[in-house]
C-alpha positions as CSV (number, residue, x, y, z in Angstrom):
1,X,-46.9,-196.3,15.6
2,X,-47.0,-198.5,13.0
3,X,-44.3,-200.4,11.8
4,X,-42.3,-198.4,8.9
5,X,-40.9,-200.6,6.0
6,X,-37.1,-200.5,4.9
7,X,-35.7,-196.8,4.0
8,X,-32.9,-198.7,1.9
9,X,-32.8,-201.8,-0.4
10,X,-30.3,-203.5,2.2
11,X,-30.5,-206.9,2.7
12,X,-30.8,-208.5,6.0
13,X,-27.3,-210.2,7.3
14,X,-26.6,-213.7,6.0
15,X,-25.1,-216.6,7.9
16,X,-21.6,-216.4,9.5
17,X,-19.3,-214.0,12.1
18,X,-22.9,-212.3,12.5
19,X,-24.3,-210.8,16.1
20,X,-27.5,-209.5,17.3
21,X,-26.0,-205.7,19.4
22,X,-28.5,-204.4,21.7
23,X,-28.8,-201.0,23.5
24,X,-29.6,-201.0,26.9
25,X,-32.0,-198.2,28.3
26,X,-34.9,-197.5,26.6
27,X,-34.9,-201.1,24.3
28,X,-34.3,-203.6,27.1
29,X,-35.8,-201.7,29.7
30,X,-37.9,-199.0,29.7
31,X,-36.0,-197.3,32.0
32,X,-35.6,-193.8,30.1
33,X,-39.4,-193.1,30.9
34,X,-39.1,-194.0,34.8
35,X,-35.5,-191.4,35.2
36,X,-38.1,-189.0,33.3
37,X,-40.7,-189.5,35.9
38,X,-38.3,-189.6,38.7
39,X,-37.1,-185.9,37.2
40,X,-40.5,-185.3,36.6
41,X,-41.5,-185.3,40.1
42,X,-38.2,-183.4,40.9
43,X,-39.5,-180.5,39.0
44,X,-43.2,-180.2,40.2
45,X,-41.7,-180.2,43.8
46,X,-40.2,-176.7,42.8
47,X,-43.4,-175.6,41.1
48,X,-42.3,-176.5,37.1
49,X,-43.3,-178.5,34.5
50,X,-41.2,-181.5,32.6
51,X,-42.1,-182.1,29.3
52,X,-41.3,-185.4,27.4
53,X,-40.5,-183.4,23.9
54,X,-38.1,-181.6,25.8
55,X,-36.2,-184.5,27.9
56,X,-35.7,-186.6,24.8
57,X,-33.5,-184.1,23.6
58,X,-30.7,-185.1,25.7
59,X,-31.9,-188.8,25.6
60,X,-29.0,-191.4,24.0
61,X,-26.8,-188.3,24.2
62,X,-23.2,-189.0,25.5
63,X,-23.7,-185.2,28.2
64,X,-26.9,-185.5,29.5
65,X,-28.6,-181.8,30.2
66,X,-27.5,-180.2,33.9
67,X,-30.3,-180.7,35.3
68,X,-30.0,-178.7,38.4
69,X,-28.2,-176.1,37.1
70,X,-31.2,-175.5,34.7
71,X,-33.5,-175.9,37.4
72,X,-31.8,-173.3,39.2
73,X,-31.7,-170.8,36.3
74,X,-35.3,-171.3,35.7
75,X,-36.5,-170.6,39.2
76,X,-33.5,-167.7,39.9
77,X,-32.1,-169.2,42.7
78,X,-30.2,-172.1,44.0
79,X,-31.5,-174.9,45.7
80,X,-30.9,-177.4,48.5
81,X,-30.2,-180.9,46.3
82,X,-29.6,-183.2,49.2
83,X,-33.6,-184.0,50.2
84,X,-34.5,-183.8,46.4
85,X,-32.0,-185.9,45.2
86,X,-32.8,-188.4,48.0
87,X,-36.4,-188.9,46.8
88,X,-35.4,-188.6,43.3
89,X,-33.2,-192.0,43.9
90,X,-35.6,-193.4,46.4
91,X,-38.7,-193.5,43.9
92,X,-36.6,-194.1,40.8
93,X,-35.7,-197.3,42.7
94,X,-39.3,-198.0,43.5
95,X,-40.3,-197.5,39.6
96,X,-37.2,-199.8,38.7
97,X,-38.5,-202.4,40.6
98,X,-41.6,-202.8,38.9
99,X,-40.0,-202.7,35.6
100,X,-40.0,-205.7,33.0
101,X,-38.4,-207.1,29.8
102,X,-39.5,-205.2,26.8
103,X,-41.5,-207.2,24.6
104,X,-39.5,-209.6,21.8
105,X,-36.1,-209.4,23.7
106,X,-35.7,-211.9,25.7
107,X,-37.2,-214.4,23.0
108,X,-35.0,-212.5,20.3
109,X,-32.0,-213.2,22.5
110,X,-32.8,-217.1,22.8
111,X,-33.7,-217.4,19.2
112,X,-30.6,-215.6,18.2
113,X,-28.2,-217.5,20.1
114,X,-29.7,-220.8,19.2
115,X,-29.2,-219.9,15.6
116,X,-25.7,-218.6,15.5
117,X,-25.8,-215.1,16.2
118,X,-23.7,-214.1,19.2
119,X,-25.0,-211.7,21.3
120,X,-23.9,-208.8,23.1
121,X,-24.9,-205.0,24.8
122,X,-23.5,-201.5,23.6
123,X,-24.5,-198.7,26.0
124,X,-23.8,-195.1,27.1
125,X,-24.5,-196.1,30.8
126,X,-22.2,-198.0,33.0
127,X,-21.0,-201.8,33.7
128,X,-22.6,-201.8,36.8
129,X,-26.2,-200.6,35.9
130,X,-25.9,-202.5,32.3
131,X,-24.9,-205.9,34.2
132,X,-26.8,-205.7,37.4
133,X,-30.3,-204.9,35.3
134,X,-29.3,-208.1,32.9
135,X,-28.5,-210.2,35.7
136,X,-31.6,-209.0,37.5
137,X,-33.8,-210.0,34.8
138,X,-32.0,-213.4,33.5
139,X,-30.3,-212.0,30.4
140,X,-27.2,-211.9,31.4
141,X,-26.6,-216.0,30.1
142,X,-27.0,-214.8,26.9
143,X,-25.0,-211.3,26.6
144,X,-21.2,-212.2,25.6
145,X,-20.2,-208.9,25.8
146,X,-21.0,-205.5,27.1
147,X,-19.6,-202.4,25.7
148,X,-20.5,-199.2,27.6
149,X,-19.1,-195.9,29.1
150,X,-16.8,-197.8,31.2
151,X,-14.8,-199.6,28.4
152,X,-15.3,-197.5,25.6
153,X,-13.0,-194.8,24.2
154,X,-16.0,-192.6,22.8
155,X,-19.6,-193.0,23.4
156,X,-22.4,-192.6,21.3
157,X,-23.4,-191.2,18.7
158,X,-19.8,-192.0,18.1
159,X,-19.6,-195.9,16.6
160,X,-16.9,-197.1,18.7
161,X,-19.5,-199.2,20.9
162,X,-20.5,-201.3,18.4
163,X,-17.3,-201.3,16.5
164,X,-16.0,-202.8,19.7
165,X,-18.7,-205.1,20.4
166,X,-18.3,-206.7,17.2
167,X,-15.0,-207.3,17.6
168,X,-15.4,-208.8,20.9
169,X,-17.4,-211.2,19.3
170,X,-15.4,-212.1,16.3
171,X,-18.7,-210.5,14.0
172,X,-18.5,-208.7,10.7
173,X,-20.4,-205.8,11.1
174,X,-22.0,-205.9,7.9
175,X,-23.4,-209.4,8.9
176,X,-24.8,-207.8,12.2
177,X,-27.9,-206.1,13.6
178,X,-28.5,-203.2,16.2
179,X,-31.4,-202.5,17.9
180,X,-31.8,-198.9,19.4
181,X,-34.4,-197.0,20.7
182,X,-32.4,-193.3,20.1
183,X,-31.2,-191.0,17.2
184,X,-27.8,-190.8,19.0
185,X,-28.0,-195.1,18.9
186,X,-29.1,-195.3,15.2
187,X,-26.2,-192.9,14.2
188,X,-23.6,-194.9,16.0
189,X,-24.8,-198.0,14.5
190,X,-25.0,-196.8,11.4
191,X,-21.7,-195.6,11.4
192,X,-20.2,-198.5,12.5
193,X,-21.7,-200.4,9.6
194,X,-24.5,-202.4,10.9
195,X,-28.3,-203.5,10.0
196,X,-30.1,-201.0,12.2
197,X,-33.6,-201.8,13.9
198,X,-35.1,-198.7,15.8
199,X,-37.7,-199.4,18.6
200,X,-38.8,-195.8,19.6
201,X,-40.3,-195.8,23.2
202,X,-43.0,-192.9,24.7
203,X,-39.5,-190.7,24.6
204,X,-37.9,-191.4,21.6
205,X,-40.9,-191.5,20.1
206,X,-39.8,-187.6,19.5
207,X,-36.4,-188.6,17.6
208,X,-36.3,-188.3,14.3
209,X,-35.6,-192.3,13.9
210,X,-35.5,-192.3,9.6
211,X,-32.1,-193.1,9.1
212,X,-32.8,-196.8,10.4
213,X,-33.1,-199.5,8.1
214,X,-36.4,-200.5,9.8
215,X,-38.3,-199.0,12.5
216,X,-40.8,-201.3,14.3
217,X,-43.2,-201.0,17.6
218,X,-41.5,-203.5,19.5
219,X,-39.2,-206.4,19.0
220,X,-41.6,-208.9,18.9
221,X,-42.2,-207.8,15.3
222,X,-38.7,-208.2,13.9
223,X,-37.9,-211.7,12.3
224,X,-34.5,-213.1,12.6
225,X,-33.0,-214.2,9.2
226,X,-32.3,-218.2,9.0
């Protein structure tokens, strides 16, 4: 996909209680595609098909689908979870491990915080998978602050996340980025004021990712203002 220009006229932020607000899954990791092909294989165990267009629906969405239970309606009968879900978590743990940075991040998150910027993580997920993925991949030295399901009042697409975040850090929104991956993400950050940068990955690629200020194939491609 190539790299779209600015919808609006906005200018970048300029200098000063500014900070660089990353989304977690699906930006920093790519971690949406391997729970899609940990589903994936979930469903042709029971004989049916996953399709991407229709698991990014419920991708950046604060109630993610019922899986089972829609399982079980398409099949017309209930089914034993315990084995499934066993395997489910056993190879989603062996995808995770092979996981990396996404490209531009970690260099964005150096270059940032050499510059000024402060840095910091709003996520629907939880503290515990936010941290432990940052910590297992060496960004947590540069994250200040974390705002996910666990410490905020209303998840996305509801702006409280970054409102927060900001806060935390003492940063005008209007001075700040976000970078996010979802429709869900780009509407919270929106809402909450900021410079919006949408990375779609091979999920969100089926969002409907307009509203953004810019929208650019990976990180590596976005320039940090001096």
């Amino acid at each position: 996909m190539p790299d779209k220009k600015p919808r609006r006229a906005k200018p970048l932020p300029a200098a000063g209680g500014r900070a660089l607000i990353f989304d977690f899954d699906g930006l920093i990791l790519d971690t949406e595609w391997i729970e899609f092909q940990a589903w994936g294989k979930v469903f042709q165990t029971l004989g049916v098909a996953l399709e991407v267009a229709d698991w990014a629906k419920v991708v950046g969405s604060p109630e993610l689908l019922d899986v089972r239970r829609s399982l079980e309606k398409r099949l017309g009968r209930t089914v034993d979870w315990a084995p499934l879900d066993a395997a489910r978590e056993k190879h989603h743990r062996e995808l995770s491990d092979g996981l990396s940075v996404l490209p531009g991040v970690r260099d964005l998150m150096m270059e940032g915080a050499a510059s000024g910027w402060r840095i910091g993580v709003a996520s629907n997920s939880s503290n515990r998978w936010v941290f432990g993925n940052l910590r297992k991949h060496g960004l947590d030295s540069w994250v200040e602050t974390m705002r996910t399901r666990d410490n905020t009042p209303a998840m996305k697409p509801a702006p409280d996340a970054y409102l927060l975040a900001c806060q935390d850090l003492g940063a005008d929104p209007a001075r700040s980025v976000a970078f996010e991956d979802s429709a869900p993400g780009v509407q919270a950050a929106l809402a909450a004021g900021l410079h919006v940068v949408a990375v779609p990955n091979r999920i969100t690629k089926h969002h409907d990712l307009a509203s953004a200020h810019q929208v650019l194939k990976n990180l590596a491609r976005f320039k940090l203002p001096a």
